[in-house]
Each structure stands twice: as C-alpha cells, then as structure tokens.
C-alpha positions as semicolon CSV with decimal commas, in nm:
position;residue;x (nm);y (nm);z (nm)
1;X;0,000;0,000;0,000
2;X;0,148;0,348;-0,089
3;X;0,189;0,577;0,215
4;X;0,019;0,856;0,290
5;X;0,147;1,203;0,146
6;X;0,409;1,358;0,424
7;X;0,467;1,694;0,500
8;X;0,820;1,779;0,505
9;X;0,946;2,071;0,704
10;X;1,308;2,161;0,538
11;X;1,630;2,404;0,509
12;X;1,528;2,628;0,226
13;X;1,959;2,564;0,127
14;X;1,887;2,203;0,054
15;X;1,965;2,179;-0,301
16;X;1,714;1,920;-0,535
17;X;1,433;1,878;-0,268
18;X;1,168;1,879;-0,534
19;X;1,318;1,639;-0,773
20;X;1,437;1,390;-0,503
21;X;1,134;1,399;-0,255
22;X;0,856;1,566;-0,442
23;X;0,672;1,241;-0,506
24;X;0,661;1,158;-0,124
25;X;0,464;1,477;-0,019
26;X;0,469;1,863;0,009
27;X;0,779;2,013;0,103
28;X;0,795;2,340;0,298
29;X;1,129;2,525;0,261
30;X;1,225;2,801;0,544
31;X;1,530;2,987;0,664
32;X;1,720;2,716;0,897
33;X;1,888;2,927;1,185
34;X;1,496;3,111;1,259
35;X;1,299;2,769;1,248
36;X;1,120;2,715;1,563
37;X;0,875;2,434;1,682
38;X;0,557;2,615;1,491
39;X;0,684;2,542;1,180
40;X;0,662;2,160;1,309
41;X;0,312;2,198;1,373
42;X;0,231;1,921;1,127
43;X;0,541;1,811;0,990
44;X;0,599;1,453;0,944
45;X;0,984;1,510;0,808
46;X;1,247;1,787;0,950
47;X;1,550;1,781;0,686
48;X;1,842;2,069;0,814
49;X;2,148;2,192;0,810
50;X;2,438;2,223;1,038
51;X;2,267;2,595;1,124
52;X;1,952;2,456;1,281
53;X;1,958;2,317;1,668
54;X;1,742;1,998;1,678
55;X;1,672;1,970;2,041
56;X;1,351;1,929;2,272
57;X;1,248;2,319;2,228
58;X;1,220;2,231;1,815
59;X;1,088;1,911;1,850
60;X;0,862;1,859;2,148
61;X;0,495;1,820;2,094
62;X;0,531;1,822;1,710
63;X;0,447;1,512;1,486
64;X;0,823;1,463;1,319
65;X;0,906;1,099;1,312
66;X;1,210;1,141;1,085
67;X;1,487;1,385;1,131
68;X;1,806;1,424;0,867
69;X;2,073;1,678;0,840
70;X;2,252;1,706;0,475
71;X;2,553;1,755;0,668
72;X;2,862;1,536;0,783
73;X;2,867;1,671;1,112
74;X;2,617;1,636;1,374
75;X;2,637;1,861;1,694
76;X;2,406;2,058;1,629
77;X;2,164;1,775;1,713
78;X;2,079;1,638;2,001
79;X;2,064;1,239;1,895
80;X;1,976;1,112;2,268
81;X;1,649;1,314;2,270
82;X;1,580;1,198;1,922
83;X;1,615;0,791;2,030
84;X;1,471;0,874;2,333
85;X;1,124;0,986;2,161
86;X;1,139;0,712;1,897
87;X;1,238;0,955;1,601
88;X;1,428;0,840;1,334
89;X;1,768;1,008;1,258
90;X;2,024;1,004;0,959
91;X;2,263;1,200;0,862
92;X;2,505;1,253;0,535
93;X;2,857;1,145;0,634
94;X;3,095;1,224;0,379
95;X;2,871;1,429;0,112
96;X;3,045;1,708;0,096
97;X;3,399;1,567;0,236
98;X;3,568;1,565;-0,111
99;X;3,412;1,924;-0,159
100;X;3,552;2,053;0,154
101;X;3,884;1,889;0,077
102;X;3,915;2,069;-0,314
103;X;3,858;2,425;-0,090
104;X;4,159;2,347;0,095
105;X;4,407;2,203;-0,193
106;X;4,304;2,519;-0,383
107;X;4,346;2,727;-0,088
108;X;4,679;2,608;-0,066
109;X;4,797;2,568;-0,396
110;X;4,694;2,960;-0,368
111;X;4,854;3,090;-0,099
112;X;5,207;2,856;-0,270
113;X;5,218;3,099;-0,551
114;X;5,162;3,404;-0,379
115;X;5,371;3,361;-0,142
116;X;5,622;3,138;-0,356
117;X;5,632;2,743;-0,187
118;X;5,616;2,453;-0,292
119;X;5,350;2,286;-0,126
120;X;5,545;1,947;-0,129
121;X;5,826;2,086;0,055
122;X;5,591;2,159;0,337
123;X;5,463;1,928;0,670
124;X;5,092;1,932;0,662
125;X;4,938;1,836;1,038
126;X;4,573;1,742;1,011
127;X;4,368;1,791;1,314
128;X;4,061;1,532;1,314
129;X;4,111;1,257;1,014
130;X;3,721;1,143;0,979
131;X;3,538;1,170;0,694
132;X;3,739;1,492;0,577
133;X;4,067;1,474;0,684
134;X;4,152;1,134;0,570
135;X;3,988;1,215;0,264
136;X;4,245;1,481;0,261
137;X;4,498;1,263;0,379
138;X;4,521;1,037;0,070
139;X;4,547;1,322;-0,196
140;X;4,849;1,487;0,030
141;X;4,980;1,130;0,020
142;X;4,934;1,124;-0,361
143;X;5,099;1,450;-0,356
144;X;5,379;1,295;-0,193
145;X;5,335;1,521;0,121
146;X;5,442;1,517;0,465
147;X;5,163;1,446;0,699
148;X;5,119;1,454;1,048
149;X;4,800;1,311;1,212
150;X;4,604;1,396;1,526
151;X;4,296;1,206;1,601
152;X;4,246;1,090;1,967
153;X;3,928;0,909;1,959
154;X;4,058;0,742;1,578
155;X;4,404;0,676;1,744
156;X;4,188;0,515;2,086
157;X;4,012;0,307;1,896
158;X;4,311;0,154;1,694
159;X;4,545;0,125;2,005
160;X;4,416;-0,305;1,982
161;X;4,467;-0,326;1,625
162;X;4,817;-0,535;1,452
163;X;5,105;-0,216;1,402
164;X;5,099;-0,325;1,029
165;X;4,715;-0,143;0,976
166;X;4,732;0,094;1,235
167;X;4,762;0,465;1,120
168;X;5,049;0,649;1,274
169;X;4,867;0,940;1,483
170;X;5,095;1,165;1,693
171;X;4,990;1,419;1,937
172;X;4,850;1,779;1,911
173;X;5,191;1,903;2,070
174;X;5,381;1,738;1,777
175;X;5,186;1,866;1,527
176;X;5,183;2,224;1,683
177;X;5,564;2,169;1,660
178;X;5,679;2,004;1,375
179;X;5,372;2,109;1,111
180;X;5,396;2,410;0,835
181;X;5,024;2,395;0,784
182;X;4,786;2,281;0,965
183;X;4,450;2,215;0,871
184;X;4,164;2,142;1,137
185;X;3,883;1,910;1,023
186;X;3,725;1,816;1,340
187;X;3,340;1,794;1,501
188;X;3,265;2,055;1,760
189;X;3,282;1,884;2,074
190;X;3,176;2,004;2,432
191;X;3,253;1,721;2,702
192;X;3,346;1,390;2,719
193;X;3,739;1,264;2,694
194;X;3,759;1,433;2,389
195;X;3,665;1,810;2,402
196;X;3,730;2,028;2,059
197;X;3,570;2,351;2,170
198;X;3,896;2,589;2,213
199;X;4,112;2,302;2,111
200;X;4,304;2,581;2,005
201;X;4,401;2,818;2,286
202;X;4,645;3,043;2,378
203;X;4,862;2,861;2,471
204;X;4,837;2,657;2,180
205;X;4,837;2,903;1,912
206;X;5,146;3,043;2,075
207;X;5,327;2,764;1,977
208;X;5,308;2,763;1,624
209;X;5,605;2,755;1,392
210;X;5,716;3,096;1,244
211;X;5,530;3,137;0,948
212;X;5,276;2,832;0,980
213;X;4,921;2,851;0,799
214;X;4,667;2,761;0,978
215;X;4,364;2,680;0,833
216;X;4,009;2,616;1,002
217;X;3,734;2,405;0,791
218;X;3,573;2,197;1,040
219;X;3,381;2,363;1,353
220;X;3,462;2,776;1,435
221;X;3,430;2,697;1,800
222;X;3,761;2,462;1,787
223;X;3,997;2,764;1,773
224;X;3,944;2,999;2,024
225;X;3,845;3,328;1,827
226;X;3,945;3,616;2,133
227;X;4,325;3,441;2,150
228;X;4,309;3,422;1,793
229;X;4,304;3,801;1,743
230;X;4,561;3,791;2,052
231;X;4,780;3,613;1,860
232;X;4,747;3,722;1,525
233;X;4,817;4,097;1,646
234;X;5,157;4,005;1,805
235;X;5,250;3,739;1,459
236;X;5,190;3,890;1,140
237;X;5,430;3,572;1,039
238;X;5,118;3,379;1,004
239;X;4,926;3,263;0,735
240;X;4,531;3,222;0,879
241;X;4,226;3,112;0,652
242;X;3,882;3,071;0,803
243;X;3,623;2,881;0,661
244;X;3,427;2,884;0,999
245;X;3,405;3,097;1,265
246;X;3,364;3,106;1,629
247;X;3,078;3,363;1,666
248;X;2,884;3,290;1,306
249;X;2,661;3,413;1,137
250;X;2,798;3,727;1,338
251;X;3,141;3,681;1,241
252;X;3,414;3,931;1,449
253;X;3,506;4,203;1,186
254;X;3,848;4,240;1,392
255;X;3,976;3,955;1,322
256;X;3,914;3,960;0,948
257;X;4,174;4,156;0,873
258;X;4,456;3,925;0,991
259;X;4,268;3,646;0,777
260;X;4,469;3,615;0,472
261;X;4,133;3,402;0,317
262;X;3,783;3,421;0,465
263;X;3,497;3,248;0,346
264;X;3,140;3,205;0,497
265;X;3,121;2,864;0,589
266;X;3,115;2,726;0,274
267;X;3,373;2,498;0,194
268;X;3,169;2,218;0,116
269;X;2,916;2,387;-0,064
270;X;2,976;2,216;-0,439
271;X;2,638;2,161;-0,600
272;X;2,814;1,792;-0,631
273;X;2,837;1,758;-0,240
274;X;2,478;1,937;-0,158
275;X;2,288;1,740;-0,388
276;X;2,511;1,434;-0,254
277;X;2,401;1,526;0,093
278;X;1,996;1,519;-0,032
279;X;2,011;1,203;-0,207
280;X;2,138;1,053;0,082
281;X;1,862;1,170;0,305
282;X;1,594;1,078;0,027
283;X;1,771;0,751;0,056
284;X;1,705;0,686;0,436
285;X;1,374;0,832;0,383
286;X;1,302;0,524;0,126
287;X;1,414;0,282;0,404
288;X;1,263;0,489;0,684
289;X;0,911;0,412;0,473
290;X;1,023;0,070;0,285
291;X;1,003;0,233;-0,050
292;X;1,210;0,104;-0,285
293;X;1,570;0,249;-0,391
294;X;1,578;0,544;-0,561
295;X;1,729;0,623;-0,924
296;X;2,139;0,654;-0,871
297;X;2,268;0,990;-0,776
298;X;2,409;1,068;-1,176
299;X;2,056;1,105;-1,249
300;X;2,015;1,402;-1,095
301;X;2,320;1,575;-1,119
302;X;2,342;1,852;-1,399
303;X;2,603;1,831;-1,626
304;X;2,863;2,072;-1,564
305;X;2,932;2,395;-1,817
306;X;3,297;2,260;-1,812
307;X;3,383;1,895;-1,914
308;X;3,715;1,867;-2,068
309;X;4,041;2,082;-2,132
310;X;4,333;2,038;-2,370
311;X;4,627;2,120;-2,189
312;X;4,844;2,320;-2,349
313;X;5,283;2,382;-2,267
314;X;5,297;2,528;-1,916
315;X;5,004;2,437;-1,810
316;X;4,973;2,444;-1,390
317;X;4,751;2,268;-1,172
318;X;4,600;2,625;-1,012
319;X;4,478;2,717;-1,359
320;X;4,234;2,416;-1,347
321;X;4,133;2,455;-0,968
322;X;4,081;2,819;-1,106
323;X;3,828;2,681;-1,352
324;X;3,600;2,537;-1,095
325;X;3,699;2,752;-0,739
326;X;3,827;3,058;-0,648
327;X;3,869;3,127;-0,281
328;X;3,944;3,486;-0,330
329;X;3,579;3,554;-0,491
330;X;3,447;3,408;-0,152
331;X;3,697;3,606;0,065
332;X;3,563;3,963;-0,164
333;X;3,253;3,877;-0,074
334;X;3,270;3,794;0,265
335;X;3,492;4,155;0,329
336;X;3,205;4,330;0,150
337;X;2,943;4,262;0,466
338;X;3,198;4,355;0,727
339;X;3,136;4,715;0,743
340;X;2,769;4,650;0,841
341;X;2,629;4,663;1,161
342;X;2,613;4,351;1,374
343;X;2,252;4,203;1,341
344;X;2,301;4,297;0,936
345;X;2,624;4,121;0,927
346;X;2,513;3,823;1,015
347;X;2,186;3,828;0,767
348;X;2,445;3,893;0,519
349;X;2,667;3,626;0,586
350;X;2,339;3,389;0,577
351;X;2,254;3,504;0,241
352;X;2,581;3,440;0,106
353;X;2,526;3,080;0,164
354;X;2,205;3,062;0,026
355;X;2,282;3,280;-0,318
356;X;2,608;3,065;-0,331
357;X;2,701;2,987;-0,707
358;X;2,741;2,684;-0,879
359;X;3,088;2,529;-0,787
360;X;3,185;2,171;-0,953
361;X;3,417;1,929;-0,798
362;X;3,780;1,817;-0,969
363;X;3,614;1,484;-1,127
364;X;3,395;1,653;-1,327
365;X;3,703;1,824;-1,523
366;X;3,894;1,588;-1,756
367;X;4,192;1,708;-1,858
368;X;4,360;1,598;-2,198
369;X;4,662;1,607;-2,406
370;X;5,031;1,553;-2,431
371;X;5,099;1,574;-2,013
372;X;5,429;1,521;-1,896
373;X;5,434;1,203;-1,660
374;X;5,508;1,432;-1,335
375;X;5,170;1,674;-1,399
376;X;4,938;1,362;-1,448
377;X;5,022;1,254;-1,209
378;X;5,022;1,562;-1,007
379;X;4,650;1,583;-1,144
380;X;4,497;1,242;-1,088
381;X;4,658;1,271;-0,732
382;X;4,458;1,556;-0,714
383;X;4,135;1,422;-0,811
384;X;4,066;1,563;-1,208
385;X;4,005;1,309;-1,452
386;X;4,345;1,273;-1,691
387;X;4,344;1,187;-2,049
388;X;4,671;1,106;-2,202
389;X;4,728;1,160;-2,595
C-alpha cells in the first residue's frame, strides 16, 4: 500500500528537494537558523542543516518521526532526545567531504604561488582525520606530502589493532611543533574525553612555527576566536584562513583583517556535495518508509558547463582549480558585509550561503593532451580526470 502524502518541514539551502522527494509529499522550505517548533506543527519530516539546533524546544509536541541533516557533522543535534522519543535520525557522512577537501588544496595551492612554496616541501598536520581529513589525507599522500596526524578518539580506537594497519597518529603538541600547515577538520565537541571547543588556545596558538598557515574548515568553536586576534596581532608571520568561525553568522570584523582568506562557511558547498548530501537523506527516507531504492545519484546531477580541457605547454595545476573555485571571490565577498552593523552582518553572511554559485568538484574536469608524466600525475593525485594523448 502506498503511504500517505508527508509533509516535510526543510532548510530552504537544501539543493534538489523537489526532484528527489517531491513524489513523497509537500515540502515546505524556510530559513534554517529562525525555524522554531511552529513550523513543526504538522510536519511529518524535519531535513536541516548544520545551522539549525534539533533539540527538545524544536521538536517537542510536534508530529516529526524522521529527522536528517545534509551535513557530515552532527552537533548541532541532540541524537539522545531523538532515540529517546522514537524519532528516526540520519545523517550525510561524507557528502560534501571531497568538496571541503578541493577548498583546501586550492586554498593552498593559492597561498604557494603568492607567497612562492612549494606545497610538497611543506609538513601538513591534520587535526581530526574522519570523513574529511583522511579524505584529505590520501590526496596529500598522492601529492607525496608530509603528513602529520592527530585524532584521539581514531588513534583510541586503533590502540588493539596489529602495528601493520594501524595509522600512525601523533599528538597535538607534535603537530603544533613540527607542522607548516595545519588544517583542522574536526566535530565541535563540548565534554566527554575528547573536548574540541577551544582546542586551540592560547597557549596553543602560541606555539606555532614561524610562518605556519593555519587553516580552520571543520567547527569555528575549535579555535578559540578572542586568543586568535591575541595572537594574530603580536604574529603577522602567520598565514590564517577561516572557513568557519567562532561567533557565526555574526562573524568578528576584527579579526578579518589578519585572515589572509575568509569564506562564509562554505567549503563544502559544491552543487556535487549538496545534492550528494539530499540524495542521501531521500535515501534513508526510502528505508525509513520501505520504498524502494531510488534512481542513482548521476541522475540528478546537472552536467557541468565545463567537461574537458586540452592542456596546453605550461600548463599548472591552479589554472584548473581556477576553472571550478576561487577562494578569493568568496573572501571579496565575505569583506564586502563587514562594514555592516552587527545584526546585518550576520543576515548577510546567511545570504551568502544561500545565493552561493554553482561550484563543480575536480572529477567533473577531464583534462587531456600531451601531459608530462610528473603533472598527471600531479592531477589524478589531485582528483581531475586525466586523459593522455
């Protein structure tokens, strides 16, 4: 017997709602940092983003039975109260990881030719290796690149396994030592034995090596944003790029200008990775209501405006991350809403996620032509598609 029609309460950011979950019922899109437990009044469905708290004050006395989040993380809801009233939960764990991961190679592969490095040259220290940072971790590795990896619940959990499988984690203090750029991927945490909010303090932040980058992708409460601007003041030595920040949508306009590259929380926002994150949810919504499985995720993907390049003598890698992303667009804009007053600020930082343009990922870019053995394989390390000639 088909089900009844459902009313589904979502994000109005969620990309493809209509052509992925039309068919199962009406679909009510609304802003997702002001939705409150009204707009639940008769929903059957609540589908978010990391901006929305899903808690008792959203939830209780509303009719939702199924809650998803197009996101990888997933503090900003409260899973205990979910299983505790009997509502199903799912979430999108790596959807947008590969997107988020592109950001930061293009980042850096940015900040290497203005400031003249050669990224391979440099130790990278990743801070939290889940669904991002070991994503991140095997192009570096590609790349040939010295890593360092911190990961105290991943390295907890391994501590029983054979030495022969076990990644080789090492401790925040080594990578705050020993690491040219470090690049934090990790869940915002508040208790337990493995805390992330302020992971990055003072004192921490004090220790890193002259000239270090340090750049934040994961959760803005994981670097301490007062000591930050502490810090930064007294070493104009380093290299900072925010993704996230500490106080968002309200972001502090005096640290921006110590930020080499800002962006408003939107490093995984590649159509690729948000429609990734939807069909995901529409798929747990199928097994939530023992529908069948849905059409593969190609079929609703666009096609991109750019396929395929000939490369021609000289070519670089940035020129092709240039095609798809440019961070310095996003850091414009961003700079352009800092002059506003607070409450403004942070409306305009919302709707800079939601008018986001299209962005592609690597694998959607072939590249072809006479490549020199060292570039292709530069470029399949970095995840484009390589056709030799």
């Amino acid at each position: 017997m088909k089900p009844r029609p459902l009313h589904i309460v979502a994000d109005e950011n969620i990309p493809a709602l209509q052509a992925l979950l039309g068919s199962l019922g009406t679909i009510r899109t609304l802003p997702g940092r002001s939705m409150k437990a009204a707009d639940l009044a008769e929903a059957d469905v609540l589908l978010v983003r990391s901006i929305t708290q899903v808690d008792q004050t959203l939830l209780k006395d509303t009719p939702v039975r199924f809650v998803g989040t197009a996101t990888i993380g997933m503090d900003h809801v409260d899973q205990d109260y979910l299983r505790e009233q009997g509502i199903e939960f799912c979430s999108a764990p790596g959807c947008n990881a590969d997107a988020v991961v592109e950001y930061v190679l293009t980042v850096l592969y940015s900040l290497a030719a203005e400031q003249g490095f050669v990224l391979r040259d440099k130790t990278v220290g990743i801070i939290g290796v889940g669904n991002v940072g070991s994503r991140l971790q095997r192009r570096l590795q590609g790349l040939g690149i010295r890593l360092l990896l911190n990961d105290p619940p991943r390295a907890a959990e391994q501590r029983d396994k054979a030495a022969a499988t076990a990644e080789a984690f090492v401790s925040l203090d080594t990578v705050l030592d020993e690491a040219d750029i470090l690049c934090l991927h990790t869940p915002l945490v508040f208790a337990g034995p493995y805390p992330t909010q302020h992971l990055l303090a003072a004192e921490q932040l004090g220790r890193l090596r002259p000239g270090a980058i340090l750049l934040n992708a994961g959760r803005g409460g994981a670097i301490d944003g007062a000591a930050l601007l502490s810090v930064a003041r007294q070493r104009p030595d380093l290299t900072l790029v925010l993704d996230v920040w500490e106080a968002e949508p309200c972001i502090d306009p005096a640290l921006a200008p110590y930020v080499r590259i800002g962006s408003p929380h939107i490093a995984g926002y590649s159509l690729d990775g948000k429609i990734r994150g939807t069909y995901m949810l529409y798929q747990a919504l199928c097994q939530h209501l023992h529908l069948s499985e849905p059409a593969p995720l190609r079929e609703y993907l666009p096609a991109p405006s750019v396929t395929r390049v000939e490369a021609g003598e000289g070519l670089v890698p940035l020129e092709l991350m240039r095609l798809l992303y440019d961070p310095y667009r996003d850091d414009r804009a961003l700079r352009a809403t800092l002059g506003l007053e607070k409450v403004e600020r942070g409306i305009a930082f919302d709707r800079l996620r939601k008018e986001y343009p299209v962005r592609r990922e690597f694998d959607t870019l072939t590249v072809a032509g006479r490549l020199e053995p060292a570039l292709a394989e530069e470029l399949t390390a970095l995840g484009f598609r390589v056709e030799l000639s």
